[in-house]
KOLZAKE-444390 format. One record per residue (C-alpha): x, y, z. Coordinates in steps of 0.5 Angstrom, whole numbers, plus 500, padded with zeros to 3 digits. Layout:
% KOLZAKE-444390
XYZ
...
% end
This chain:
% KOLZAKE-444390
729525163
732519165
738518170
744517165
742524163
741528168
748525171
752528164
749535165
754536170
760531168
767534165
768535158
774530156
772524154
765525158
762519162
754518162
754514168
748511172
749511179
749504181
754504174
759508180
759504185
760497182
767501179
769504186
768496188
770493183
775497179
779490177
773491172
774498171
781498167
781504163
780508171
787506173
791511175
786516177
786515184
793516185
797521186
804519184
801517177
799524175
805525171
803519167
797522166
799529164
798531157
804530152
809536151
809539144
813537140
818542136
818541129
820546122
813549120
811548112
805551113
803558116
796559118
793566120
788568124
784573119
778576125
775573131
768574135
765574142
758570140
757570149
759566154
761559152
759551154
764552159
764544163
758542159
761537154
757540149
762540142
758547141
761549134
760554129
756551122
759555115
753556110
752561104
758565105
755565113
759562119
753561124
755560131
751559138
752561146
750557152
749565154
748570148
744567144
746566136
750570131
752570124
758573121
761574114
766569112
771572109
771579114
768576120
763582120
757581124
750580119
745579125
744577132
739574136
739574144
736570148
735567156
735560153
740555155
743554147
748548147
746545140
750548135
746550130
743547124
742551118
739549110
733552106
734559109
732556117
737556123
735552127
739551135
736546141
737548148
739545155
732545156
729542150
727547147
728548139
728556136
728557129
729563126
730566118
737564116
736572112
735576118
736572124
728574126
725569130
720564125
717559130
719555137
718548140
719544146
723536146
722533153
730532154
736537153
739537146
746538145
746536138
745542132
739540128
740538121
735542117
733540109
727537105
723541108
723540115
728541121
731535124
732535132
736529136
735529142
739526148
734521150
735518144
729521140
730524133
724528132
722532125
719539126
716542119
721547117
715553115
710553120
714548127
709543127
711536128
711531123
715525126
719522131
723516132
726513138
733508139
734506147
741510150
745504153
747504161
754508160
756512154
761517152
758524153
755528146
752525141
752529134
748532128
743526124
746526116
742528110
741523104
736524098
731522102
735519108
737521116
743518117
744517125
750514129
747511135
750509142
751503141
755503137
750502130
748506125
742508122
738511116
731512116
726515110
726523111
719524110
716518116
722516120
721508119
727505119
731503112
736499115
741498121
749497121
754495127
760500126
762496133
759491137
758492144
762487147
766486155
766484161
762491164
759496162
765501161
769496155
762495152
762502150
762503143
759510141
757513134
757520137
761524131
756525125
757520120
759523112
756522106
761522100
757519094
754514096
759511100
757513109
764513113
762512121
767511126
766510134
769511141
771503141
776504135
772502129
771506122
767503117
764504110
758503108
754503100
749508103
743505099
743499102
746499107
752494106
758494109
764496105
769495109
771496117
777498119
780497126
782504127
776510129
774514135
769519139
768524134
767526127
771524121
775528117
775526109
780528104
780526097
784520098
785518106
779519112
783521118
780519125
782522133
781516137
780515144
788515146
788521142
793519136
790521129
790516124
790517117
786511113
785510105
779511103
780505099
779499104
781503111
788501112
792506116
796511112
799513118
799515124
801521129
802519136
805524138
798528142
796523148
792525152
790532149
783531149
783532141
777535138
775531131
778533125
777537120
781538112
784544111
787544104
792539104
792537112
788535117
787540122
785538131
784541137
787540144
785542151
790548152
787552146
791549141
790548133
795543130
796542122
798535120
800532113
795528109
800525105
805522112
801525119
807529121
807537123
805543119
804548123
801550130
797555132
794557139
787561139
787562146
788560153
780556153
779549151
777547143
772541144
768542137
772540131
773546126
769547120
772549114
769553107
772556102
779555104
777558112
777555117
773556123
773554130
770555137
772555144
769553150
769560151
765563147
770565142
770565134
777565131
777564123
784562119
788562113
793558111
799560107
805556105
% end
């Protein structure tokens, strides 16, 4: 394990730092470099720093929570984005103690359980009838999507954070050195791996490798994307989603740390340096590239992709050319999760537990909800009209929308 990592296991969750040590020192020294650190050393900024106040608004949607469940003790200060994944009528969601549970959907009934001592931080992966979950330790567990019995384990060398991407056949498993590593998905034997170097410094986390026909699809930390063929991990092609570019190594941080989206066969990707761009899947050739991105997953609507940023601002974007459609300013420094779509709206986490629906059409407030007093770091997911969202606690809240 490399310095950078063993370092972001014990960093806090908002916006987290990978940080070598010499990185540290030069900021402290030097902090005329270190521009996007003002403020935190005084304390008469603290208001400035505060996270925004909510604003008042006339609700036009209702959401409303239909159950909830306790899958163990949560991620806690990990900066895991440990969420929950929606199969076959199923929501499967992990613990970094309590091991891994599936629920029904609609009911939020438990269909089985599966304890465990292992440090569970990746949200699992489910396809082909496997669920399969990484651990801080760098150990991978899969299991019967069915009954949730224990199929087969393997051990990677660095803690992975990611939940695996399972399909044709195998179980796909990034981990946080930068290695993907491709497990058959019957009998656990490993069939390829692929490594791509970690910058210095990077943005905490790093998300679930994409499925194609044939392809992975993988945002890396520099701020590239790649894909690579699923039966042998070579490299099809790579593209800059933005460039590393600046003065250290703080500006030049330009994470792909949200799990790029297949529509089509048109790949959207976005990074923590404010970039989004479209790329023709096949080729690999860029489509367009908008100025407008973040740290985290896209959400994609029928017309319009929406993005958090890193000043935490939601921006709709036109699927068509990546011009912004509008933009929601109003929740700076609320440590937004990614969005998910829920209907006709977007739908973000914050920092105090709250769950904020905006407009697809104009970005304003619909509704708001608070699941609890617990961090949202994970985007919630969303099936059959559900969403689902995890807190950092451990706690599992489904809703409704009505109008």
């Amino acid at each position: 394990m490399n310095a950078a990592s063993k370092l972001s296991n014990i960093r806090p969750p908002a916006r987290q730092l990978v940080v070598r040590v010499s990185v540290l020192v030069l900021c402290a020294t030097a902090l005329v470099g270190c521009s996007t650190m003002k403020g935190w050393f005084s304390s008469d900024k603290k208001k400035a720093a505060a996270p925004a106040a909510l604003v008042e608004f006339q609700p036009s949607a209702q959401p409303s929570r239909i159950w909830s469940a306790n899958v163990g003790n949560g991620e806690g200060k990990i900066g895991a984005r440990q969420g929950p994944v929606i199969a076959n009528g199923k929501v499967f969601a992990a613990a970094v103690k309590g091991g891994v549970h599936a629920y029904d959907l609609q009911s939020g009934a438990k269909v089985w359980s599966y304890p465990s001592k292992l440090r569970l931080t990746g949200g699992p992966g489910v396809g082909e009838g496997v669920v399969a979950v990484g651990s801080l330790d760098g150990d991978v567990v899969a299991l019967d999507a069915d009954t949730g019995s224990e199929k087969w384990t393997a051990k990677l060398g660095n803690e992975i954070i990611a939940a695996p991407a399972v399909g044709m056949g195998m179980v796909f498993v990034r981990s946080n050195d930068g290695r993907i590593t491709a497990f058959d998905a019957a009998s656990g034997e490993r069939r390829w791996f692929w490594n791509h170097d970690v910058p210095m410094l990077s943005v905490r986390g790093n998300d679930t490798p994409v499925l194609g026909p044939g392809y992975l699809f993988v945002g890396n930390d520099d701020g590239t994307v790649v894909a690579l063929s699923a039966n042998d991990g070579r490299p099809l092609w790579e593209e800059s989603v933005a460039q590393q570019e600046g003065r250290t190594e703080l500006s030049r941080m330009a994470d792909v740390d949200g799990a790029p989206v297949l529509d089509g066969t048109s790949l959207y990707a976005t990074s923590y340096k404010g970039k989004t761009i479209a790329i023709d899947a096949p080729s690999g050739q860029p489509m367009w590239i908008s100025d407008h991105g973040g740290p985290g997953r896209i959400g994609v609507g029928p017309n319009v992709l929406v993005v958090s940023d890193s000043a935490d601002k939601v921006v709709g974007l036109y699927k068509t050319g990546g011009s912004a459609m509008w933009t929601q300013p109003a929740m700076t420094r609320r440590n937004l999760t990614a969005p998910a779509i829920q209907g006709d709206y977007a739908v973000v986490g914050d920092l105090d537990g709250y769950l904020h629906w905006l407009s697809l059409d104009t970005g304003e407030f619909a509704a708001r909800t608070r699941v609890g007093r617990d961090r949202l770091l994970s985007a919630p997911r969303v099936a059959d009209g559900i969403l689902v969202v995890q807190d950092v606690g451990g706690k599992l809240s489904a809703y409704r929308l009505g109008q």
